[in-house]
N, C-alpha and C positions, 0 to 999 in steps of 0.2 A: 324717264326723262327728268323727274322730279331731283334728282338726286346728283345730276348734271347739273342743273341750274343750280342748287346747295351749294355743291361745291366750287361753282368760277364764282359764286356770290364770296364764300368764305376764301377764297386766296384773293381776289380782285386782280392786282395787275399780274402774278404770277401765273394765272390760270393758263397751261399749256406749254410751260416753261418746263424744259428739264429741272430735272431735282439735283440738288445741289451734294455733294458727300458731306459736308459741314455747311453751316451756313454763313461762316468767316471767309472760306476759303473758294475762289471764285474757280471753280473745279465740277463740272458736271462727270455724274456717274459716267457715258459713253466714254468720255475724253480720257476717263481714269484706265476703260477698260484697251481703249487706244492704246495708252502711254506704256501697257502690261505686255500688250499685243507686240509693239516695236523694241521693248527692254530686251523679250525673250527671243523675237529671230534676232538681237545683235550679242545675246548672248552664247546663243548655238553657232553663229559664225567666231565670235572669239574663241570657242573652245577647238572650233575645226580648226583656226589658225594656229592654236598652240598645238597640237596634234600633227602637224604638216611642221611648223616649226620645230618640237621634238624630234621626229623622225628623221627631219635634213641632218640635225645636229648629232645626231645617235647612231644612224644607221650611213645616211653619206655623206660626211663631215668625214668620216676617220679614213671613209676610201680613198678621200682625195688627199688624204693628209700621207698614207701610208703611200702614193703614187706619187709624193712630192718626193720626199724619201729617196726611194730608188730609183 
C-alpha cells in the first residue's frame, strides 16, 4: 500500500490517467491501439475490393465485351 500512496503523491493530478504515447501529443496508448485496430479491418476490405474489382475487370469484363460483339 505504501507504494500506492508514492506514487499518486508523485504524479498528483495525473494519478489514474492513462499514459500518454508522447507527452505533446494528446493521444493515449488504448486510442493508438483503436486507431491500429480500425486502419487494419479498412485495410483488408480495401484489398477485398481490389480483388473483386480485378476479377470483374479480367475475368467478366471481356465476356461481356466478347457478347457485345456477336
Amino acid at each position: 500500500m505504501g507504494e500506492a500512496k508514492r506514487r499518486r503523491e508523485a504524479l498528483g493530478e495525473d494519478y489514474g490517467k492513462e499514459e500518454r504515447i508522447l507527452p505533446w501529443i494528446p493521444i493515449t496508448k488504448s486510442q493508438s491501439e483503436q486507431f491500429l485496430q480500425i486502419t487494419s479491418r479498412g485495410a483488408w476490405i480495401g484489398i477485398g475490393i481490389l480483388v473483386a474489382t480485378w476479377l470483374t475487370v479480367r475475368i467478366i469484363g471481356p465476356g461481356f465485351g466478347w457478347w457485345a460483339v456477336n
